[in-house]
ROVEXPA-140884 format. One record per residue (C-alpha): residue number from 1; residue in one letter; y, x, z; chain. Coordinates in Angstrom, 3 decimals. Each point is the difference from the previous one (the first is absolute). Example, Ala and Ser with C-alpha at 12.3 -4.5 7.8 and 13.67 -1.06 7.14 Angstrom:
2
<1, "A", <-4.500, 12.300, 7.800>, "A">
<2, "S", <3.440, 1.370, -0.660>, "A">
END
This chain:
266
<1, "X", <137.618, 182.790, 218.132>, "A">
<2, "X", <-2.382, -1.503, -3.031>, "A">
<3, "X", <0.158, -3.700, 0.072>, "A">
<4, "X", <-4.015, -1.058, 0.759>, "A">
<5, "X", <-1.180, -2.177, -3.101>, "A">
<6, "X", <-1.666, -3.302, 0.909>, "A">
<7, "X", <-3.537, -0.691, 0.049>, "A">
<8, "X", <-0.581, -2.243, -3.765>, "A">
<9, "X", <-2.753, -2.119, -1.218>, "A">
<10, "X", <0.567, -0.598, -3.657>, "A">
<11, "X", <-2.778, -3.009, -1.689>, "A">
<12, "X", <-0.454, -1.347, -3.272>, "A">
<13, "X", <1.430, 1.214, -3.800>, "A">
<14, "X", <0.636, 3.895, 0.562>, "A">
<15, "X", <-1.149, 0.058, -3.825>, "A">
<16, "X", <2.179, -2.295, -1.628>, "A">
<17, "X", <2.381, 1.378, -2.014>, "A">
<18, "X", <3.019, -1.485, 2.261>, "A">
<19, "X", <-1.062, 0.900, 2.883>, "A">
<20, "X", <-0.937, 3.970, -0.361>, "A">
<21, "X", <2.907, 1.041, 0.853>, "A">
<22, "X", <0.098, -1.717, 3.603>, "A">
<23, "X", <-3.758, 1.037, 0.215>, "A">
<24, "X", <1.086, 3.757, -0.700>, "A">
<25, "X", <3.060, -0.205, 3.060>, "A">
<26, "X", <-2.635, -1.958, 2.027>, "A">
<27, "X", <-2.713, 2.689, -0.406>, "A">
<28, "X", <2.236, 2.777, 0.761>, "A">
<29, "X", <0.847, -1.248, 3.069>, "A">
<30, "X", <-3.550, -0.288, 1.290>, "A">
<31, "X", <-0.404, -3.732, -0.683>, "A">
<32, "X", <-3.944, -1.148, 0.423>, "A">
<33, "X", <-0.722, -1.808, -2.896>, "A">
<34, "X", <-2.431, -3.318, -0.472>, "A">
<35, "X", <-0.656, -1.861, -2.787>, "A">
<36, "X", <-0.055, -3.444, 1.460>, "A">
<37, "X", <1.304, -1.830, 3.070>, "A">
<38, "X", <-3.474, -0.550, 1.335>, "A">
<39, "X", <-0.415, 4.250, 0.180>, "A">
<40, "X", <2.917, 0.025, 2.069>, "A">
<41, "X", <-0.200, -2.843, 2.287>, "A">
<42, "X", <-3.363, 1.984, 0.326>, "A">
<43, "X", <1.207, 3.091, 0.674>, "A">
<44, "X", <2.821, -0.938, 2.270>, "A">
<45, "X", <-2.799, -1.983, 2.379>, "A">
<46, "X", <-1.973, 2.937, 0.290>, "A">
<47, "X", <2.768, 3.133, 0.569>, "A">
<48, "X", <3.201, -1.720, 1.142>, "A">
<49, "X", <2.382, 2.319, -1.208>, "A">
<50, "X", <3.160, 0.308, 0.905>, "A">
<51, "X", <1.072, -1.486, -3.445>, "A">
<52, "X", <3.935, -0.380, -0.895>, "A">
<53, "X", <-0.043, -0.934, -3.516>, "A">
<54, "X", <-2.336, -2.173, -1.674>, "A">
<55, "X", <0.594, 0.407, -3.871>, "A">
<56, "X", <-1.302, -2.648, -2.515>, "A">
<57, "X", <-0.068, 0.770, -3.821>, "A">
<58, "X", <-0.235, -3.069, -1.797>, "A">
<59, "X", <0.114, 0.273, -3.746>, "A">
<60, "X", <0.073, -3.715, -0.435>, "A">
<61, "X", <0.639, -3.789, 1.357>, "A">
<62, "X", <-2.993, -0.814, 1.980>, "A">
<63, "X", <-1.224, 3.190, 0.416>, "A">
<64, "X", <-0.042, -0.179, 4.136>, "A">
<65, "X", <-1.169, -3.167, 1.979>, "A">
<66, "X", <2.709, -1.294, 3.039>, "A">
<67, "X", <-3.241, 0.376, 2.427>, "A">
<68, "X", <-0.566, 3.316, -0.877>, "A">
<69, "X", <3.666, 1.109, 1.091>, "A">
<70, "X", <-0.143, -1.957, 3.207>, "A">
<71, "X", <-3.163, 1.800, 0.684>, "A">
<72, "X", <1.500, 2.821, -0.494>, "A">
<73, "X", <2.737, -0.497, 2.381>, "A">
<74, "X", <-2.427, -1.118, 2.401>, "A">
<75, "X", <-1.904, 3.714, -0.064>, "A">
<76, "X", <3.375, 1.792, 0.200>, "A">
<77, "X", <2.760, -2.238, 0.973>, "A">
<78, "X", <2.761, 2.972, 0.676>, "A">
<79, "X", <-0.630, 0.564, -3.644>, "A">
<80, "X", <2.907, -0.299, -2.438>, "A">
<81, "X", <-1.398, -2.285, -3.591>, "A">
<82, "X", <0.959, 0.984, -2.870>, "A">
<83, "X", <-1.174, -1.055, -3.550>, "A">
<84, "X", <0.724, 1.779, -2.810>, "A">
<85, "X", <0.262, -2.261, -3.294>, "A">
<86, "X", <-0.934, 0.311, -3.648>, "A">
<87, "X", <1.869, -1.076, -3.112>, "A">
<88, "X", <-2.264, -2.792, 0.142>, "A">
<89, "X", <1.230, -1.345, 3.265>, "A">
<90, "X", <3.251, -0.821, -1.278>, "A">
<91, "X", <0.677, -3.725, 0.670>, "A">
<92, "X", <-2.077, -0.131, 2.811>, "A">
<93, "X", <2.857, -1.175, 2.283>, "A">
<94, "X", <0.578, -3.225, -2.435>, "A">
<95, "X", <-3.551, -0.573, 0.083>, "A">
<96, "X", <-0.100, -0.895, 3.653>, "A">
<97, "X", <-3.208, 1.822, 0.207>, "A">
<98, "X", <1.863, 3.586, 1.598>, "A">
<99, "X", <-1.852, 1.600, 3.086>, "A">
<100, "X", <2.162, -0.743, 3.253>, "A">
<101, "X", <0.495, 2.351, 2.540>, "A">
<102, "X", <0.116, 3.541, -2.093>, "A">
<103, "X", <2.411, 1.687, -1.179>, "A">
<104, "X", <0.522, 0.104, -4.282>, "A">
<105, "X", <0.957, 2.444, -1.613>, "A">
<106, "X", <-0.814, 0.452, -4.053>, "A">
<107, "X", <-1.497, 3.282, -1.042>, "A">
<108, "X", <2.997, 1.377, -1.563>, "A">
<109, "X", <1.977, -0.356, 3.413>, "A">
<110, "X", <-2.502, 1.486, 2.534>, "A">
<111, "X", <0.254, 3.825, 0.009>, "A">
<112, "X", <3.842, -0.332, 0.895>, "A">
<113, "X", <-0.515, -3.036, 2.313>, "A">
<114, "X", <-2.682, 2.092, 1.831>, "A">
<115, "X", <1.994, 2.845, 0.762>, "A">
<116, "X", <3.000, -1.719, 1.126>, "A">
<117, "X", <-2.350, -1.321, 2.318>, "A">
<118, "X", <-1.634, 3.011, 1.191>, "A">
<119, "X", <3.419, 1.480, 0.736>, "A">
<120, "X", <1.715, -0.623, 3.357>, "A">
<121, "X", <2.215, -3.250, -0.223>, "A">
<122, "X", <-0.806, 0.350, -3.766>, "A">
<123, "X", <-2.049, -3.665, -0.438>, "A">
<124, "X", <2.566, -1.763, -2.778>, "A">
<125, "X", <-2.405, -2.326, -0.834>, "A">
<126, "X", <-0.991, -1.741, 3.123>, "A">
<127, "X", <-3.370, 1.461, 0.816>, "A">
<128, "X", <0.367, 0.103, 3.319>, "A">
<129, "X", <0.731, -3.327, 0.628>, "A">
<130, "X", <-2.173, -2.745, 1.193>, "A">
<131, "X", <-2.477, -0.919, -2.568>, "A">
<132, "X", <1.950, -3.483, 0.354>, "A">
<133, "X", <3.190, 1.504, -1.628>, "A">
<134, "X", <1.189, -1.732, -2.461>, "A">
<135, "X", <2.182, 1.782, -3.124>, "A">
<136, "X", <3.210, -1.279, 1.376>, "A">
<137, "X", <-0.915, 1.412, 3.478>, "A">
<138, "X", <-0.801, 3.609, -1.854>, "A">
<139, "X", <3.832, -0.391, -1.206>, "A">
<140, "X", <1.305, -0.782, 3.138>, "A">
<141, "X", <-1.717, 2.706, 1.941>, "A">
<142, "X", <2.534, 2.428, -1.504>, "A">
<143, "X", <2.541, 1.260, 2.054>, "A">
<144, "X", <3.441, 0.160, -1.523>, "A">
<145, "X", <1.061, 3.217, -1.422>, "A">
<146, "X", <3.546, 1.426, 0.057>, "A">
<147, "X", <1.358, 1.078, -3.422>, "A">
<148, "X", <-0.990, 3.113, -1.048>, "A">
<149, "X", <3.057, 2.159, -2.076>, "A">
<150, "X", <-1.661, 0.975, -3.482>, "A">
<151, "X", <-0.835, 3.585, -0.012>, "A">
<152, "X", <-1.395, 2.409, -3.524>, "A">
<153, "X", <0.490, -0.992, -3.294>, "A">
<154, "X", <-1.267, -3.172, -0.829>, "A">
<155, "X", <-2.929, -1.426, -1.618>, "A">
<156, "X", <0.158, -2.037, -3.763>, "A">
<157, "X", <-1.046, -3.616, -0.534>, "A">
<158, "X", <-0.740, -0.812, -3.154>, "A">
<159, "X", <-0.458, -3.450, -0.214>, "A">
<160, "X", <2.177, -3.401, -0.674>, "A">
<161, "X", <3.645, 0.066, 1.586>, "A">
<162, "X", <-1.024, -2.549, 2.204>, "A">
<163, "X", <-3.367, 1.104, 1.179>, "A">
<164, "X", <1.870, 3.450, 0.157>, "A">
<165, "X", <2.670, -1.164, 2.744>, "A">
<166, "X", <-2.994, -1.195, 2.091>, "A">
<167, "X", <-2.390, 3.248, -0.536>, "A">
<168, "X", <3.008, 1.946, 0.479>, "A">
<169, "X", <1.034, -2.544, 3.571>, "A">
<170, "X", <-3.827, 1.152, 1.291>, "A">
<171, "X", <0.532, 3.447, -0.704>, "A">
<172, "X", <2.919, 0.323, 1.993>, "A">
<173, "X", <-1.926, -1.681, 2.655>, "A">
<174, "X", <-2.181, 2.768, -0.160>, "A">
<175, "X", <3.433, 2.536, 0.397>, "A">
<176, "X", <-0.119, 1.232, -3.836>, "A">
<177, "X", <2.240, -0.802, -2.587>, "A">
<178, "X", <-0.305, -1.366, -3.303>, "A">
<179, "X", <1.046, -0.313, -3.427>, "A">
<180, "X", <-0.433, -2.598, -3.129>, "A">
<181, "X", <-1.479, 1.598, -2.691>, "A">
<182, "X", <0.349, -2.534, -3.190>, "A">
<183, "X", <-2.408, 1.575, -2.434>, "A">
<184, "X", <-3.076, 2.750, -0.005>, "A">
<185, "X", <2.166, 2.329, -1.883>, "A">
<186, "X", <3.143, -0.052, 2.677>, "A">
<187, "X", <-2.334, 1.415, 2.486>, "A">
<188, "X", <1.656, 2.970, 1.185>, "A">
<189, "X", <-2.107, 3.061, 0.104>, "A">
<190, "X", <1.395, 1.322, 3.487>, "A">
<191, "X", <-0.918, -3.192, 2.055>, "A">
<192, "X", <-2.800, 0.611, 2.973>, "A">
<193, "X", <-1.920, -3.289, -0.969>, "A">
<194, "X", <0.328, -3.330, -2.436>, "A">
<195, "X", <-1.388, -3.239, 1.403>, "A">
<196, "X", <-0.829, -1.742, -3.562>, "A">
<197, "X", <-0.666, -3.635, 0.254>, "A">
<198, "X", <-1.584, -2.307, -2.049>, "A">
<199, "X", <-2.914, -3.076, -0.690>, "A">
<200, "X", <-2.158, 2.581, -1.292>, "A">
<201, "X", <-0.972, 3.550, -1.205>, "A">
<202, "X", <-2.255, -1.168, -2.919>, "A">
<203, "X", <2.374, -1.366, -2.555>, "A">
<204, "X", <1.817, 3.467, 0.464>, "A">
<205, "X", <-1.938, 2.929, -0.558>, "A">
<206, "X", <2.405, 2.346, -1.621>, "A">
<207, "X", <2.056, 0.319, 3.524>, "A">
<208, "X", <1.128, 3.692, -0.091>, "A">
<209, "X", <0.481, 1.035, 4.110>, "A">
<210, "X", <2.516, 2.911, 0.780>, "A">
<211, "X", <-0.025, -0.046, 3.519>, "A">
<212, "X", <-2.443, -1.057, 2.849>, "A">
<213, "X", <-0.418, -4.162, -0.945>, "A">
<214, "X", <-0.856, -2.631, 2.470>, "A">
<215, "X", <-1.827, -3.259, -1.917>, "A">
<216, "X", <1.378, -3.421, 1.339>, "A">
<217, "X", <-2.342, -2.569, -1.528>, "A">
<218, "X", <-1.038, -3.542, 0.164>, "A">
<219, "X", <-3.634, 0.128, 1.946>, "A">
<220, "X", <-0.940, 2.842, -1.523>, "A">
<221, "X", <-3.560, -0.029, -1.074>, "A">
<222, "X", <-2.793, 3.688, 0.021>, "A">
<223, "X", <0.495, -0.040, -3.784>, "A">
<224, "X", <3.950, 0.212, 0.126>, "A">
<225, "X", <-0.656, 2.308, 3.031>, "A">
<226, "X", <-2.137, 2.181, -2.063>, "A">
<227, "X", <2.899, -0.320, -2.672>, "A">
<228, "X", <2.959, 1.301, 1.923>, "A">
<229, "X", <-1.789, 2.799, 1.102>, "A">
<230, "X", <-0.838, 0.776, -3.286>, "A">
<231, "X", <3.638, -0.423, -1.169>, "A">
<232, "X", <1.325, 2.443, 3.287>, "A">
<233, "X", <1.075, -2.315, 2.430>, "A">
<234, "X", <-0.229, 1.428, 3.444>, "A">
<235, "X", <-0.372, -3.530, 1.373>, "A">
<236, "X", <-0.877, -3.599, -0.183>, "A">
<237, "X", <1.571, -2.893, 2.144>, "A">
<238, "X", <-0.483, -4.076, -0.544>, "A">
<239, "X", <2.732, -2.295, 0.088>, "A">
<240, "X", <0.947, -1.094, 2.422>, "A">
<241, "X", <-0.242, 2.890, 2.207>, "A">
<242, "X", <0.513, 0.297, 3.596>, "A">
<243, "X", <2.776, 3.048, 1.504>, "A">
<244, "X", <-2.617, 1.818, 1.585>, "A">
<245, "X", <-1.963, 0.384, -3.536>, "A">
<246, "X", <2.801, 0.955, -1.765>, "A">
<247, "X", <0.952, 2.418, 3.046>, "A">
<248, "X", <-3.574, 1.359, -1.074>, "A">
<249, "X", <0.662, 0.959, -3.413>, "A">
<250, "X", <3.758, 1.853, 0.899>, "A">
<251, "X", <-1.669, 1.842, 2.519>, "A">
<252, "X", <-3.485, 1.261, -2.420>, "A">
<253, "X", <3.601, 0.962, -2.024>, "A">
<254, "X", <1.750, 1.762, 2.311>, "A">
<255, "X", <3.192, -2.324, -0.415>, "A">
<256, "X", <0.009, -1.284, 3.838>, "A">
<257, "X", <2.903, 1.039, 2.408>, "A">
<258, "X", <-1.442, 2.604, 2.656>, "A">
<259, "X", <1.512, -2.211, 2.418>, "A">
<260, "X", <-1.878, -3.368, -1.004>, "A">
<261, "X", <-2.547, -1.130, 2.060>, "A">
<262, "X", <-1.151, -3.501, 0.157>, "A">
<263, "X", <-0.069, -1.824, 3.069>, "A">
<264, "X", <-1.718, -3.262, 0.744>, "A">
<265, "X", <-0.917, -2.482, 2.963>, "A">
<266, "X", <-3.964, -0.213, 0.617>, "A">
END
């Protein structure tokens, strides 16, 4: 039986360059869009819907007001917050001028965050927690999971030794294997996929990709997003990375055990 998709309002930035691609997943699952708050606090006074998700684009700091969102909670209080941020709203959380009471994701993150939390006991990220959750409560809301024997052949990390052993510790979280590639030209041309991690993708622009590449990269921003696809990578992730995102990526490559399944409280 098809899982139903929850009613959506998106508002704000569906133009910005970071945000398009949540805007695309948003619009193909029926979201209503606004362009301001004030539309939808509007909107939501008038028709009542039955509204699940309430989806906020926000390409920079400042961009929505803490009134506006408590309005908005007020019209649809069963309504799961979510705010979707720009390049621009990185630091926000030093600045002591965050929103409360949403949940954050950065643009990069959403379209696998979403999912998961579409998907029956699939919510990785704490979205269905009180909008009082705190990050350490999203950790602890994860049920503990018995070891998983590593099954397939496994997946390269090419990266550091050290940053290697701790890639390759979260992959077999995930049930998949792993080995330390040392250098781009090791990479053996039979593995199913090559986590390659690094500060950046602009300094190296030569990169040569052999098999299906996943892009681990400091907060990566639209240009280096533009640039790995440009370069082949099948994938972008920003360190540091939760389970479920990485999860995300092995499954878009077919690497995932049949057998795993992730399972979490709330």
């Amino acid at each position: 039986m098809a899982r139903m998709q929850p009613q959506i309002v998106s508002i704000g930035a569906e133009q910005h360059a970071d945000l398009r691609e949540a805007f695309a997943w948003l619009r193909q699952r029926g979201a209503q869009h606004f362009a301001t708050c004030e539309e939808a606090i509007e909107a939501l006074a008038t028709d009542r819907p039955g509204v699940q998700w309430i989806v906020l684009l926000a390409a920079h700091r400042g961009a929505l007001e803490p009134a506006a969102i408590e309005a908005l909670h007020r019209r649809a209080p069963l309504a799961r917050l979510v705010v979707v941020c720009g390049s621009w709203c990185e630091g926000e959380l030093r600045s002591g001028r965050a929103l409360s009471g949403v949940t954050r994701v950065y643009w990069h993150q959403f379209v696998e965050r979403a999912e998961a939390a579409l998907a029956e006991q699939g919510d990785f990220a704490g979205w269905r927690l009180p909008r009082t959750a705190t990050a350490i409560d999203v950790s602890l809301q994860i049920r503990r999971q018995e070891a998983r024997p590593l099954t397939g052949p496994s997946v390269g990390v090419l990266a550091s030794k050290y940053e290697a052993t701790a890639i390759g510790e979260a992959l077999a979280a995930c049930g998949v294997g792993s080995v330390w590639i040392r250098d781009e030209q090791d990479v053996p041309d039979d593995l199913p996929a090559l986590m390659w991690s690094g500060p950046s993708l602009s300094a190296r622009p030569e990169i040569v990709l052999r098999v299906p590449t996943v892009a681990l990269l400091n907060f990566p921003r639209q240009s280096e997003w533009q640039l790995a696809r440009e370069l082949g990578f099948v994938g972008v992730l920003g360190k540091p990375f939760l389970l479920g995102d990485l999860r995300g990526q092995l499954g878009r490559l077919g690497c995932l055990p049949p057998a795993e399944i992730v399972r979490q409280a709330g």
